[in-house]
C-alpha positions in Angstrom: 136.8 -16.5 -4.3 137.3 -13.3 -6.1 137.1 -9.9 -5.0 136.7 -6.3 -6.9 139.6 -4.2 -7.0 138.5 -0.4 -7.8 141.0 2.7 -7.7 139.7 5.6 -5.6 138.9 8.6 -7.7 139.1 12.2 -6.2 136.2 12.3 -4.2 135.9 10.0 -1.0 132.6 8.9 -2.5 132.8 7.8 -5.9 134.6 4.4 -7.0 135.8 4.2 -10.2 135.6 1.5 -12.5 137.1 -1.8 -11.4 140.3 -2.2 -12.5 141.0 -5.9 -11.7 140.4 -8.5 -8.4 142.3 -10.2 -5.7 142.7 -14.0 -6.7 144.9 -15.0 -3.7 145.0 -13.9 -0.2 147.7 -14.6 2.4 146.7 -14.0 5.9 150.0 -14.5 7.5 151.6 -11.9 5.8 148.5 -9.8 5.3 149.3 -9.9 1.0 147.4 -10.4 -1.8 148.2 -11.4 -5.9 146.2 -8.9 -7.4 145.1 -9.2 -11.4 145.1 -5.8 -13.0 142.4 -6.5 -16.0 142.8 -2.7 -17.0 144.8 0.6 -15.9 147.8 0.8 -12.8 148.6 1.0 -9.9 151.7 2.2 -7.9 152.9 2.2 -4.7 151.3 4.9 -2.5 147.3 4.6 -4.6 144.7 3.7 -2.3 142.6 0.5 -3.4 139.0 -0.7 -2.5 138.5 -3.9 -2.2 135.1 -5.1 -2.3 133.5 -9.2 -2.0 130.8 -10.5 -0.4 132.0 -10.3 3.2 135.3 -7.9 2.3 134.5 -4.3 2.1 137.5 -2.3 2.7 140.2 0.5 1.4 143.8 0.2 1.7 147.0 2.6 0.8 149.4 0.2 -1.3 152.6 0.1 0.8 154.5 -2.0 -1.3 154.6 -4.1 -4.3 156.4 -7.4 -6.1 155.8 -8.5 -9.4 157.9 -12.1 -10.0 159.5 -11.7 -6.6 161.3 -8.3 -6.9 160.1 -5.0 -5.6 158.4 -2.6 -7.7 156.8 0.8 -8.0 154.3 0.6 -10.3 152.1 -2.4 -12.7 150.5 -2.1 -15.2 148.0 -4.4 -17.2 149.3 -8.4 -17.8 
């Protein structure tokens, strides 16, 4: 199951484009492995995640990319 991952522009209204989509979710650690298909995203951004029952925004608090932290990704 795949969701869409947009980046929250200025105004609380308007989504941008999406930017990628959540291929795994872990519920017991409340984490996702997210596939950035265009743009980045840092620590700090605020996300919307939308699916077919999943409609929600979220502040990033903390990212990993190949097991160590990490500020920022980027594209691949």
């Amino acid at each position: 199951m795949f969701f869409g991952l947009f980046k929250r522009k200025r105004s609380a209204e308007e989504l941008g484009e999406p930017i990628g989509e959540v291929t795994h979710f872990f519920p017991h650690v409340k984490a996702a492995v997210i596939k950035l298909k265009k743009g980045t995203l840092s620590v700090g951004d605020s996300i919307y995640i939308k699916g077919h029952t999943t409609d929600f925004e979220q502040k990033i608090k903390s990212m990993q990319s190949n097991h160590k932290p990490t500020d920022n990704a980027s594209k691949g």
